[in-house]
ZADO-1210 file (C-alpha; in nm, 4 decimals, padded with zeros to 6 digits):
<atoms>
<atom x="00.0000" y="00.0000" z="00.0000" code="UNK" pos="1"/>
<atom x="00.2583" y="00.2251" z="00.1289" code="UNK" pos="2"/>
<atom x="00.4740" y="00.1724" z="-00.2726" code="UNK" pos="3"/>
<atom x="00.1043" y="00.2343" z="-00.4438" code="UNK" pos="4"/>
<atom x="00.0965" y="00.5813" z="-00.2243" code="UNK" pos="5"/>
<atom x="00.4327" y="00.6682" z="-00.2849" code="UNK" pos="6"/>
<atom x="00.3418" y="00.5697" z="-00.7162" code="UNK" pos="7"/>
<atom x="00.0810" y="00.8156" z="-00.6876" code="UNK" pos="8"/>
<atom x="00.2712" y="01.0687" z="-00.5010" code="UNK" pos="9"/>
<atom x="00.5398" y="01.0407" z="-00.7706" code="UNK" pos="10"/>
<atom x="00.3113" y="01.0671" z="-01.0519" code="UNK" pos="11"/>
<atom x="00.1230" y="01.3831" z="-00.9220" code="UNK" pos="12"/>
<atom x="00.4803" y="01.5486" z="-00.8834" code="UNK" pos="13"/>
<atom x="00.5845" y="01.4623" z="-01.2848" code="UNK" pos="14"/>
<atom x="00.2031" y="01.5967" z="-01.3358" code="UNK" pos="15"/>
<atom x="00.2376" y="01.9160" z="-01.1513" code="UNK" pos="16"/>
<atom x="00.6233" y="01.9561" z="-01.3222" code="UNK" pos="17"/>
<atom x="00.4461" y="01.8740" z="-01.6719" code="UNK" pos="18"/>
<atom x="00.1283" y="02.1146" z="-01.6755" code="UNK" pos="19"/>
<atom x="00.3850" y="02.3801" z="-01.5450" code="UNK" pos="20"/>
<atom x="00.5862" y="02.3482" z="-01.8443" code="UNK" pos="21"/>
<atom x="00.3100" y="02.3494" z="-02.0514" code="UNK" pos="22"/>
<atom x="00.1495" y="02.6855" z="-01.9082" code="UNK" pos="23"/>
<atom x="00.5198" y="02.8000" z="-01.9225" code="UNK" pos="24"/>
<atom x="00.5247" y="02.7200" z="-02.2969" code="UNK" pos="25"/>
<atom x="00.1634" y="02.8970" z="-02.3727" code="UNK" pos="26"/>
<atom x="00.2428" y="03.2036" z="-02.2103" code="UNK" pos="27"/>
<atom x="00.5500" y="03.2216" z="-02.4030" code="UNK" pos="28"/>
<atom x="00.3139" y="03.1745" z="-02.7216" code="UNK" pos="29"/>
<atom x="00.0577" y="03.3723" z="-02.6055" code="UNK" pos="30"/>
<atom x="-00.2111" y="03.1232" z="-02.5678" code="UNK" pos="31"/>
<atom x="-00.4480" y="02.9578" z="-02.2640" code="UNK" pos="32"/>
<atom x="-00.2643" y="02.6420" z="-02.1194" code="UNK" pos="33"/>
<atom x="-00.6478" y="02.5043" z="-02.1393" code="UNK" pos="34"/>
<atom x="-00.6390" y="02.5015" z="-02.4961" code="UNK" pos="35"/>
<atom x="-00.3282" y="02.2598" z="-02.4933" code="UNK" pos="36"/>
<atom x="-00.4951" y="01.8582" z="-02.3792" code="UNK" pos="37"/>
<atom x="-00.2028" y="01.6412" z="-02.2413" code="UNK" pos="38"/>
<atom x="-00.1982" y="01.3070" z="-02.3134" code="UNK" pos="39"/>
<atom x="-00.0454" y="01.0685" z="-02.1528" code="UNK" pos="40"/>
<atom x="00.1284" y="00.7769" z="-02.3205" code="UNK" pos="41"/>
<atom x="00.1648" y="00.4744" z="-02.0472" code="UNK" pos="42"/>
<atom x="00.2853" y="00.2271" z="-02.2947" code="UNK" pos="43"/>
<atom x="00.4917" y="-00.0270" z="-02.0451" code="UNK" pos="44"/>
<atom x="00.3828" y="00.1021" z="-01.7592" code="UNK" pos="45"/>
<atom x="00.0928" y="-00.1161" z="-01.5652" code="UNK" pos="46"/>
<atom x="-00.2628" y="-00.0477" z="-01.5622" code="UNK" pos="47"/>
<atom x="-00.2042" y="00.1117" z="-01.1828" code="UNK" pos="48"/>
<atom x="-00.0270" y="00.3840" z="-01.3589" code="UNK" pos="49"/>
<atom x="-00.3286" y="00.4650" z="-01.5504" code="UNK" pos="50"/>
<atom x="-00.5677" y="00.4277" z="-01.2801" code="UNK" pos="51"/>
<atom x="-00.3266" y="00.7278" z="-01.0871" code="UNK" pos="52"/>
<atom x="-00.3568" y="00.9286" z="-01.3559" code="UNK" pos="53"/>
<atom x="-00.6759" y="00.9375" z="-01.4187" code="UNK" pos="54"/>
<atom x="-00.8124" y="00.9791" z="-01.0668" code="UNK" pos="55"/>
<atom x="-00.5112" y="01.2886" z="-01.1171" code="UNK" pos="56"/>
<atom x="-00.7323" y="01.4696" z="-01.3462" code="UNK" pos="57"/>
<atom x="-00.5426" y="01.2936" z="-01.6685" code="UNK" pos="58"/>
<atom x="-00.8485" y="01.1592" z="-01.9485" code="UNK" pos="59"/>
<atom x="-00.6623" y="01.0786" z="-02.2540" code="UNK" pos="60"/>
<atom x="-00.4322" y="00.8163" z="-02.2069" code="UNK" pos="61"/>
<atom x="-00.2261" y="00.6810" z="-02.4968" code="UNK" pos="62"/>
<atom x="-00.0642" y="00.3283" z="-02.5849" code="UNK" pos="63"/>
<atom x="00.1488" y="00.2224" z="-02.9165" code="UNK" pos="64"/>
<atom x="00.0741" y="-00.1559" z="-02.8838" code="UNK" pos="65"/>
<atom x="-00.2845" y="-00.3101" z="-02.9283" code="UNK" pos="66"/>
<atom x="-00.2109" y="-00.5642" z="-02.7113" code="UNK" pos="67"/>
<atom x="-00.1197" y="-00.3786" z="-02.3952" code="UNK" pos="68"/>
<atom x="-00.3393" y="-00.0991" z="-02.4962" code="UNK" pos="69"/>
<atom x="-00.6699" y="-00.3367" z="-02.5262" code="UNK" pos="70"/>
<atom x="-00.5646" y="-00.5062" z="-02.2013" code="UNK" pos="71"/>
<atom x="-00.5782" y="-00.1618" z="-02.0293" code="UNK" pos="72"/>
<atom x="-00.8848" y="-00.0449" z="-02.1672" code="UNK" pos="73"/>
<atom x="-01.0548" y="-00.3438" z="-02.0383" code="UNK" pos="74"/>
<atom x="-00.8798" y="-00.3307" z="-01.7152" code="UNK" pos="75"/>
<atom x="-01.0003" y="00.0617" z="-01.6567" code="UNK" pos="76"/>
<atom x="-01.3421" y="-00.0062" z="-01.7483" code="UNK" pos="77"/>
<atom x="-01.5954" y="00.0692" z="-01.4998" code="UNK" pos="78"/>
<atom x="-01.2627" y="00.1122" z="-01.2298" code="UNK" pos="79"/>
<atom x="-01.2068" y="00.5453" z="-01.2845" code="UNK" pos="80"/>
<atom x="-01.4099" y="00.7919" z="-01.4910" code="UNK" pos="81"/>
<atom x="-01.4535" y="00.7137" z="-01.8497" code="UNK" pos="82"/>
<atom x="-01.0817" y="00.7191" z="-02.0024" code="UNK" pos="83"/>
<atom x="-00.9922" y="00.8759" z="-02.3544" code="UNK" pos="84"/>
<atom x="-00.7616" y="00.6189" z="-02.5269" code="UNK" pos="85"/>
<atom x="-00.5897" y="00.6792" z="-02.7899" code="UNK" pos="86"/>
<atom x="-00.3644" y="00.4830" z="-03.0483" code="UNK" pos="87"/>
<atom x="-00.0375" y="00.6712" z="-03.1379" code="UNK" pos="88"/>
<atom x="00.1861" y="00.3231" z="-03.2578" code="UNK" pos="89"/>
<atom x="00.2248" y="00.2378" z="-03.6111" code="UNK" pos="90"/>
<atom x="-00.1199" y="00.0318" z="-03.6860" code="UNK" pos="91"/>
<atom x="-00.0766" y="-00.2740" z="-03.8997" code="UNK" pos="92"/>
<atom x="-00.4307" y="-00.3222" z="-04.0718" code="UNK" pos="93"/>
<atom x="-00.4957" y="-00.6799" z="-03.9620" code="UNK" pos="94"/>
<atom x="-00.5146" y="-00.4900" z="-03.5963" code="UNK" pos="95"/>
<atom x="-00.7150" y="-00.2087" z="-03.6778" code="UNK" pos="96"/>
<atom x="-01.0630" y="-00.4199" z="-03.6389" code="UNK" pos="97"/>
<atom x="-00.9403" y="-00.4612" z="-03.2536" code="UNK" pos="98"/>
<atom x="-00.8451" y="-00.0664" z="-03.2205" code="UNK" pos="99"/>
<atom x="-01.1622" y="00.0681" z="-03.3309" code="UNK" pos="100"/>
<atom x="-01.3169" y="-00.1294" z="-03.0431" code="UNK" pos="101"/>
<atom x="-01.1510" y="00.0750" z="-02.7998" code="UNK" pos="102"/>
<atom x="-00.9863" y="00.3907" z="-02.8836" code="UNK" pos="103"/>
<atom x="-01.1897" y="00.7033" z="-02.8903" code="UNK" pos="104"/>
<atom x="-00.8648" y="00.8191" z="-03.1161" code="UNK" pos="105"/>
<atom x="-00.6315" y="00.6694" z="-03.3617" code="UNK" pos="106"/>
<atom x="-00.3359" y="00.9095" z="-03.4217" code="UNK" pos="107"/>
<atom x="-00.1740" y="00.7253" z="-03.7053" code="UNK" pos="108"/>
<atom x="-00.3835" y="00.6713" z="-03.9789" code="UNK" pos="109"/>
<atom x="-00.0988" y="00.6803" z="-04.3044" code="UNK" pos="110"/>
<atom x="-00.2439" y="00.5102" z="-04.5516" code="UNK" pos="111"/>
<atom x="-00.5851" y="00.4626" z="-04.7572" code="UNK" pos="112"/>
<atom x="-00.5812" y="00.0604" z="-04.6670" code="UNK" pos="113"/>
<atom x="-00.5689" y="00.1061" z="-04.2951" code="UNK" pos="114"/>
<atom x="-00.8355" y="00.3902" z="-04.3395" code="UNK" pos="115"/>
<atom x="-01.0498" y="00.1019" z="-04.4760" code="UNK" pos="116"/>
<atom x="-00.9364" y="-00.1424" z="-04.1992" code="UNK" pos="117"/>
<atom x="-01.0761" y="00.1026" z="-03.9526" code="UNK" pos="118"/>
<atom x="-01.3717" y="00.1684" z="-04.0924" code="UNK" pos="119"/>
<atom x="-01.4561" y="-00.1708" z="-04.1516" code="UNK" pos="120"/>
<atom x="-01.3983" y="-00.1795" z="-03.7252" code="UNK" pos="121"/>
<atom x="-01.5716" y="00.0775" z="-03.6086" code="UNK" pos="122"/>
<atom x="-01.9040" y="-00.0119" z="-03.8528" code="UNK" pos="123"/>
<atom x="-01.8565" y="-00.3758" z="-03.6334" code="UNK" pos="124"/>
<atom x="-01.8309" y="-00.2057" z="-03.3061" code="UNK" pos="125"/>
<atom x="-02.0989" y="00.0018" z="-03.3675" code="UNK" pos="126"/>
<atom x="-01.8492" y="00.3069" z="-03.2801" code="UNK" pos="127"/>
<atom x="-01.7534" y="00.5872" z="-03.4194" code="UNK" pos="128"/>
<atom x="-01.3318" y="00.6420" z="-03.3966" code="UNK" pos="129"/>
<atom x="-01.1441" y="00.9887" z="-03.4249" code="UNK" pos="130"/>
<atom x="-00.8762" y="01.0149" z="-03.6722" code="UNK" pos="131"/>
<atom x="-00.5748" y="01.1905" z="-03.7042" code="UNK" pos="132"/>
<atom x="-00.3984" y="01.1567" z="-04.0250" code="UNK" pos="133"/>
<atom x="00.0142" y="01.1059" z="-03.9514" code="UNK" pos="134"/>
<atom x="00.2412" y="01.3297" z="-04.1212" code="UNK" pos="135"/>
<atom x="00.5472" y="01.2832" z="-04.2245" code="UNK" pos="136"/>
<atom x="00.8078" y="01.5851" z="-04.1475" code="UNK" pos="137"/>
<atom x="01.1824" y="01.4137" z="-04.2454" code="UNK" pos="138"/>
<atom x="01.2682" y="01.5377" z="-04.5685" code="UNK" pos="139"/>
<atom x="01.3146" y="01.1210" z="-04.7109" code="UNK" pos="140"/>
<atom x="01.0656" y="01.0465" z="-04.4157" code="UNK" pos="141"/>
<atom x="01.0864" y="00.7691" z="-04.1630" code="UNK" pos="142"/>
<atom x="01.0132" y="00.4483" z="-04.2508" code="UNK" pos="143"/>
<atom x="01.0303" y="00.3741" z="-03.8200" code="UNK" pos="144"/>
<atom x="00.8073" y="00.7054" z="-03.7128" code="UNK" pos="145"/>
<atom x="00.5455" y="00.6307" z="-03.9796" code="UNK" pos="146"/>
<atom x="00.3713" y="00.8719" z="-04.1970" code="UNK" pos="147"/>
<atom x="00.2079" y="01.0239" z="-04.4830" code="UNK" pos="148"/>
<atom x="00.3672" y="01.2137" z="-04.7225" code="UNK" pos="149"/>
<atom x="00.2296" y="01.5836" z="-04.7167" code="UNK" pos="150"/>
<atom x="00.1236" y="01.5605" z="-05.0871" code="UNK" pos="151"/>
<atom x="-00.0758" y="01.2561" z="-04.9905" code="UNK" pos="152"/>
<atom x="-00.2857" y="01.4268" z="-04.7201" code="UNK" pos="153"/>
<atom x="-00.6032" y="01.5848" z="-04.9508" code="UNK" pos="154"/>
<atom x="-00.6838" y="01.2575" z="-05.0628" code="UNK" pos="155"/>
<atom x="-00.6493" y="01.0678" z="-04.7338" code="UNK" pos="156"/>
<atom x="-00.8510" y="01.3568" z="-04.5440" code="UNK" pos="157"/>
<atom x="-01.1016" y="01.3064" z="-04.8051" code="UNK" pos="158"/>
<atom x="-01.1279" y="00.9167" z="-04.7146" code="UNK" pos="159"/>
<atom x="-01.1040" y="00.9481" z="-04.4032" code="UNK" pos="160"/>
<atom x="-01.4567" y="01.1944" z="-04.4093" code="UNK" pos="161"/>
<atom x="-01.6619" y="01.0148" z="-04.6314" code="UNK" pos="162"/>
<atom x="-01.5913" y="00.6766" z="-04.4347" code="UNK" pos="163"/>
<atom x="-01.8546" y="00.5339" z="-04.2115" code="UNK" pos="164"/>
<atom x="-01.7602" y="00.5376" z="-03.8622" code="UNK" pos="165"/>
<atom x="-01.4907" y="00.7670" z="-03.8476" code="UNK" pos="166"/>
<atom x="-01.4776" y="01.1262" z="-03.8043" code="UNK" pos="167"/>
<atom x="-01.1862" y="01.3916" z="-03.9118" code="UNK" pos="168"/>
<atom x="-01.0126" y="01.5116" z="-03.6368" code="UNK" pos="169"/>
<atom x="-00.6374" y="01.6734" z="-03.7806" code="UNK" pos="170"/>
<atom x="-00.2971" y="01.6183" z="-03.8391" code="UNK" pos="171"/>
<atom x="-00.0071" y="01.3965" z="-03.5893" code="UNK" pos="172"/>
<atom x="00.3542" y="01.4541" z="-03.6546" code="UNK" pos="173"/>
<atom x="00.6652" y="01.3209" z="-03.4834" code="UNK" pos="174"/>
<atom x="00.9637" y="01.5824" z="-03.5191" code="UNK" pos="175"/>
<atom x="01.2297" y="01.4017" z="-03.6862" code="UNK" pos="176"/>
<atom x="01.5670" y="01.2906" z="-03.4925" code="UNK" pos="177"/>
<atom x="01.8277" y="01.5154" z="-03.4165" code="UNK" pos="178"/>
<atom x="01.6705" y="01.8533" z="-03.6158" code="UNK" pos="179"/>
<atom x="01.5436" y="02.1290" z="-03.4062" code="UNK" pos="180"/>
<atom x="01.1360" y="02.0147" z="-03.3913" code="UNK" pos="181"/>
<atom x="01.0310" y="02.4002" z="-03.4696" code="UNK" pos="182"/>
<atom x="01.0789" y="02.3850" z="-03.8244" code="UNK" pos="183"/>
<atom x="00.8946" y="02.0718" z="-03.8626" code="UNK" pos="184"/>
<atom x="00.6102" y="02.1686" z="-03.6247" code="UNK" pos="185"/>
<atom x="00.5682" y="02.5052" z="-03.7721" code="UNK" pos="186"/>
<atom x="00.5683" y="02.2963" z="-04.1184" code="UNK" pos="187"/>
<atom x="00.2477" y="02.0626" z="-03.9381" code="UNK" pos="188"/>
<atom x="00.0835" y="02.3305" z="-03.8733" code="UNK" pos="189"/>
<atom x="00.0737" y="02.5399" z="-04.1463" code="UNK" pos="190"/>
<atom x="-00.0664" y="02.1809" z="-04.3129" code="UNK" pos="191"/>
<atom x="-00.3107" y="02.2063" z="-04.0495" code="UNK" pos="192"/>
<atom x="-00.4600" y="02.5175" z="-04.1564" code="UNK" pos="193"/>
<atom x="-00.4747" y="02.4001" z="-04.5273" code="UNK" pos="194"/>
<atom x="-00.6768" y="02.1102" z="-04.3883" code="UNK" pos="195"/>
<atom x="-00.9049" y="02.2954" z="-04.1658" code="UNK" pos="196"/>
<atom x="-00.9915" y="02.5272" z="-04.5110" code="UNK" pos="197"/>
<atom x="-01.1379" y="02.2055" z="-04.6562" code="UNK" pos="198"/>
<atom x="-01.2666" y="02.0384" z="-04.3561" code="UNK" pos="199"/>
<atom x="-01.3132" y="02.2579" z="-04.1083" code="UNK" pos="200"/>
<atom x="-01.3584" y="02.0418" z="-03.7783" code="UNK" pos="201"/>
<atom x="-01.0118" y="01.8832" z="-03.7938" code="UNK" pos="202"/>
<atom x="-00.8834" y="02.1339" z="-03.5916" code="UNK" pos="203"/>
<atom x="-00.5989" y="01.8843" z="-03.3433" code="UNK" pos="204"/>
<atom x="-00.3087" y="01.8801" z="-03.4081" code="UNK" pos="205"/>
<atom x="-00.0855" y="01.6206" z="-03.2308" code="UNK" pos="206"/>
<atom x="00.2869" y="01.6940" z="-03.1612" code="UNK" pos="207"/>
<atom x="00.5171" y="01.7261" z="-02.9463" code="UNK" pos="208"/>
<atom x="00.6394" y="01.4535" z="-02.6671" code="UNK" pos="209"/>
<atom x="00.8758" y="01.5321" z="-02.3279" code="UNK" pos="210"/>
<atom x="01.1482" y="01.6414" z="-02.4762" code="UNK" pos="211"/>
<atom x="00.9782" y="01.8970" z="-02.7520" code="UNK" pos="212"/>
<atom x="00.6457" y="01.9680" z="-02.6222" code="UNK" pos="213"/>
<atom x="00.7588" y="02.3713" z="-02.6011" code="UNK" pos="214"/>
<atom x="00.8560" y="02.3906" z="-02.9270" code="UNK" pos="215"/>
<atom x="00.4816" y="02.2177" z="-03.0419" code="UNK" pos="216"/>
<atom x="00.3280" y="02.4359" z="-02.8375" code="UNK" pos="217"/>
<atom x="00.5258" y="02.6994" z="-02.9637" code="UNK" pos="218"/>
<atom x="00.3947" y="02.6425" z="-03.3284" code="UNK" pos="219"/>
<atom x="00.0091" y="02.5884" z="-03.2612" code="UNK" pos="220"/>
<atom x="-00.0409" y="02.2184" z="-03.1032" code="UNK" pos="221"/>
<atom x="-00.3405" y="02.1752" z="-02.9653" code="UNK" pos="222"/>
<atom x="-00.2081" y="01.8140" z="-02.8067" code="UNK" pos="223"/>
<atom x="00.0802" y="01.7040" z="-02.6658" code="UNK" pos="224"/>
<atom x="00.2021" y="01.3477" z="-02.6091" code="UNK" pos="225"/>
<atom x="00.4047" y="01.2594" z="-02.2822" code="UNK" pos="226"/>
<atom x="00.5390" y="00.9952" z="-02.1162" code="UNK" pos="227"/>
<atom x="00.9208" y="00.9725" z="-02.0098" code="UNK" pos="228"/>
<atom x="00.8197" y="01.2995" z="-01.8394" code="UNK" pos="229"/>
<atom x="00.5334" y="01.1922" z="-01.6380" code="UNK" pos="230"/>
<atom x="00.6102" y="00.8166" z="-01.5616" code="UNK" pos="231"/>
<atom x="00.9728" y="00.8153" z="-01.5642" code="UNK" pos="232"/>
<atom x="01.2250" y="00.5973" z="-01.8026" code="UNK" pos="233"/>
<atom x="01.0557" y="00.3230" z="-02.0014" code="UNK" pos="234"/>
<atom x="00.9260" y="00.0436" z="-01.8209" code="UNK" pos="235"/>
<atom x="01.0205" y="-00.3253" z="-01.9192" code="UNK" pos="236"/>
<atom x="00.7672" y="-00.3879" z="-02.1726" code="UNK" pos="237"/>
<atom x="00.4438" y="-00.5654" z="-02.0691" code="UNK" pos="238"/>
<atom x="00.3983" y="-00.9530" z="-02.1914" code="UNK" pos="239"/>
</atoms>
């Protein structure tokens, strides 16, 4: 009991230390720290970890794995207050019937055949899944990040709309390695408002993680994705 106190107690530190930064980095913008949702991406870290955070105040939650993140999502079910998951890993289409049963949010749609996939899913689950489409910002791209190429994005945006079950929400971008992320953020979100001019509900955009989430914020992110910086170093991975 005493370890699951001291857990919590550790997680509502990293918390406090996180939404600091992030009021930090909108004041510095000149925008409302409300108008920037944290997620937090517990991939690894056990199902306790998510139950902390969300009795914290946390709602979106965020796994790369469908494995682990189904297992949570069923484990969190009826145990806190209803939990925002989203799907940030690269989604192989044979898995995308199993995301759309449980993510309010897939952040990695790259492709027209896993836009299908999902569809297909979501019409089973009777659900309807947010979608983000997945940019690609490295100038040969990344074929370990994921990603659509920016030329590609009218016509996915345009499948993703007229599919059944999913809705439109914006644009997800990983900065790529070793390049100061402003450049490339700045980049997302000047896609971002080309994509809001033809669909004008997909305002999110997605970016930034622990390391960069300033610089996101700095450019227009609406969401930022953190984990090292909230739960500490990666955890062993789950079986």
């Amino acid at each position: 009991m005493s370890e699951d106190l001291g857990r919590r107690a550790e997680l509502a530190a990293n918390l406090g230390d996180v939404r600091s930064r992030i009021a930090t980095a909108c004041g510095a913008a000149g925008r409302r720290p409300q108008d920037v949702t944290l997620i937090a991406v517990t991939k690894t870290w056990p199902t306790a970890d998510c139950v902390h955070l969300r009795e914290l105040g946390v709602v979106d939650l965020a796994e790369n794995r469908d494995r682990e993140a189904r297992q949570k999502a069923q484990q969190t079910l009826g145990v806190v207050g209803a939990v925002r998951w989203h799907f940030v890993g690269q989604l192989q289409t044979n898995k995308a019937r199993s995301v759309a049963s449980y993510a309010s949010v897939v952040q990695s749609v790259d492709r027209a055949a896993l836009v299908t996939a999902l569809s297909q899913g979501a019409v089973r689950a009777e659900r309807v899944v947010q979608v983000l489409v997945q940019v690609s910002l490295g100038a040969d791209g990344d074929p370990h990040r994921g990603g659509a190429d920016p030329h590609l994005l009218p016509e996915l945006a345009d499948q993703v709309e007229s599919a059944d079950g999913l809705v439109l929400g914006g644009l997800m971008a990983v900065a790529p390695l070793g390049d100061d992320p402003l450049p490339a953020f700045t980049r997302l979100a000047e896609l971002g408002g080309a994509l809001v001019r033809q669909h004008p509900q997909a305002t999110m955009l997605s970016a930034g993680m622990s390391g960069d989430l300033e610089a996101a914020i700095l450019a227009g992110a609406t969401h930022v994705r953190v984990g090292t910086a909230l739960l500490g170093p990666r955890a062993a991975v789950l079986g």
